[in-house]
C-alpha positions in Angstrom: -88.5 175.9 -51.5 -85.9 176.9 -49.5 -82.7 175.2 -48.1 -84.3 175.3 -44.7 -87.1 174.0 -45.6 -85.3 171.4 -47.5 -83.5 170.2 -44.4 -86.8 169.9 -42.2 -88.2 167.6 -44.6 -85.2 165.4 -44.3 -84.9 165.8 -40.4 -88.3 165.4 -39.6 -90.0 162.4 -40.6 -86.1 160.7 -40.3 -86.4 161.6 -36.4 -90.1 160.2 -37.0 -88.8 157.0 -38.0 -86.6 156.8 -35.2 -88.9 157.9 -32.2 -91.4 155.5 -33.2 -88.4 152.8 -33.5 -87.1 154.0 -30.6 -90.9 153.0 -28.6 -91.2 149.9 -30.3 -87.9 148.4 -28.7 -88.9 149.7 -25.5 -92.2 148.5 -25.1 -90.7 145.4 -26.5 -88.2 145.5 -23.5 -90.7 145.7 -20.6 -91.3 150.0 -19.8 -93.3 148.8 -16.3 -90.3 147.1 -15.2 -86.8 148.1 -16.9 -85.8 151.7 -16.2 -84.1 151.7 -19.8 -87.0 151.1 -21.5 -88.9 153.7 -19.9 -86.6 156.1 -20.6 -86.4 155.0 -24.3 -90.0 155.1 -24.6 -90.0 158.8 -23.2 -87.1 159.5 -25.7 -88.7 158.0 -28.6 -92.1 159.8 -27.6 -89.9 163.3 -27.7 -88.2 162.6 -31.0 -91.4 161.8 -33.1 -93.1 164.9 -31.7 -90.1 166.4 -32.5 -90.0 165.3 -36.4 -93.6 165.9 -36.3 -93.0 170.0 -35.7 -90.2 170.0 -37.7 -92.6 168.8 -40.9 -94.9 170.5 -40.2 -93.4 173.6 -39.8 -91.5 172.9 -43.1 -95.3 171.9 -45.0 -96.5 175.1 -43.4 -93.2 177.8 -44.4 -93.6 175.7 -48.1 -97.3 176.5 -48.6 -96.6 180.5 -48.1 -97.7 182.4 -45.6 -101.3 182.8 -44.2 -103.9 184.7 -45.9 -106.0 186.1 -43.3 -108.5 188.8 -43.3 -107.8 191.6 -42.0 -110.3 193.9 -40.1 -113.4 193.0 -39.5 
């Protein structure tokens, strides 16, 4: 495993943890009627896509690369 890889499975599901946190507050907070919490909720959807990619990307580079067939 490589060092980048390393790193995105840190990053990642830590920038999960805090999206999802992030849109707990602010549908805690009212998002219909508090400008703040809608933008937190938008900010919090952003960051756990974020993470999400980032793992992903780091589960993918991990397993190797893709073994297609070529030709057909």
């Amino acid at each position: 495993m490589g060092t980048g890889t390393l790193i995105f499975m840190i990053v990642g599901p830590i920038a999960i943890l805090a999206g999802v946190t992030m849109m707990i507050f602010a549908i805690r907070g009212g998002v219909g009627e508090n400008p703040k919490s809608t933008a937190m909720l938008i900010a919090g959807m952003m960051a756990a896509a974020f993470g999400t990619l980032l793992t992903a990307f780091a589960i993918g580079s991990a397993a190797g690369p893709a073994t297609l067939p070529q030709g057909a």
